[in-house]
N, C-alpha and C positions, 0 to 999 in steps of 0.2 A: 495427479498430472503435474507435472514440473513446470515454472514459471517460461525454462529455455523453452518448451513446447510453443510458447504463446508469443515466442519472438523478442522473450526480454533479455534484453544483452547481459549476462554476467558480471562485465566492468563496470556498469550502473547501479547493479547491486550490491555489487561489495564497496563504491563507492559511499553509498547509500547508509549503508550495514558502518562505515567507518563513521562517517558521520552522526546518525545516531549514537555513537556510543559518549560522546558527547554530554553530558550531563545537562544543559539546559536545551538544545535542542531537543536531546527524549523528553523531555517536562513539555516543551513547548506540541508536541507533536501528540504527547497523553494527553495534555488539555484540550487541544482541537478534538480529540478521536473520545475523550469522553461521552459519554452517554448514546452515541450510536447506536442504531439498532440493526435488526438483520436486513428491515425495510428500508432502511436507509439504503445498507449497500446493495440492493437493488436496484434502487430508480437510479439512471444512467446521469442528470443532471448533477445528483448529489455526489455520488462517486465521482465524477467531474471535479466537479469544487472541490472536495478533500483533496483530492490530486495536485490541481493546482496550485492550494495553499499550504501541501505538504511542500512541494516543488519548491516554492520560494521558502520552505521553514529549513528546510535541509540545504539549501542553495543550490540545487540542482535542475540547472533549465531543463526542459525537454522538449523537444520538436512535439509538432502537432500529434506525431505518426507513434511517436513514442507514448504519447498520452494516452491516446486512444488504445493502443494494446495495453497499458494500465487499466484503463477502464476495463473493457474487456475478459482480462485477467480475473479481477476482481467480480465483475458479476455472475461468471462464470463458476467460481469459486462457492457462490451459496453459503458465501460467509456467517454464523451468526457470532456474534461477537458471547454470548451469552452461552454459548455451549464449548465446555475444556477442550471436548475431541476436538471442533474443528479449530481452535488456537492451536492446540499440540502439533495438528498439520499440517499448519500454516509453520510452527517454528518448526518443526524437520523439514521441510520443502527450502528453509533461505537459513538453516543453519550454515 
């Protein structure tokens, strides 16, 4: 299912996606997201928090409303960080 399904604006993500590319920003963004688990991005608190402290690493405010369809997004998603497939889906979904 596609992110735009979830209400997430496009020009945010490639805002996003431009920033990242960014050499210390992705280092800053792999150290936070190191060692996460698939538990993690389930509970709705800790996806929070990732979020918000991605938000100020990338410099990207977000309204309340925007957040929470991040959350959302993400939990919905049944992420594990630990399995290729679902990376590989996550990078063709925000290629």
């Amino acid at each position: 299912m596609s992110y735009q399904q979830y209400g997430i604006d496009p020009a945010l993500v490639e805002r996003i996606k431009t920033k990242m590319k960014k050499p210390e920003v992705k280092e800053r963004v792999k150290g936070l997201l190191q060692g996460v688990t698939k538990s993690d991005l389930q509970n709705r608190q800790k996806v929070a928090s990732f979020v918000s402290q991605l938000s100020k690493i990338v410099g990207e405010p977000l309204t309340q409303g925007q957040a929470a369809v991040l959350i959302d997004f993400v939990i919905a998603q049944k992420i594990d960080p630990n399995n290729t497939f679902h990376l590989l889906k996550l990078w063709g979904m925000f290629r």
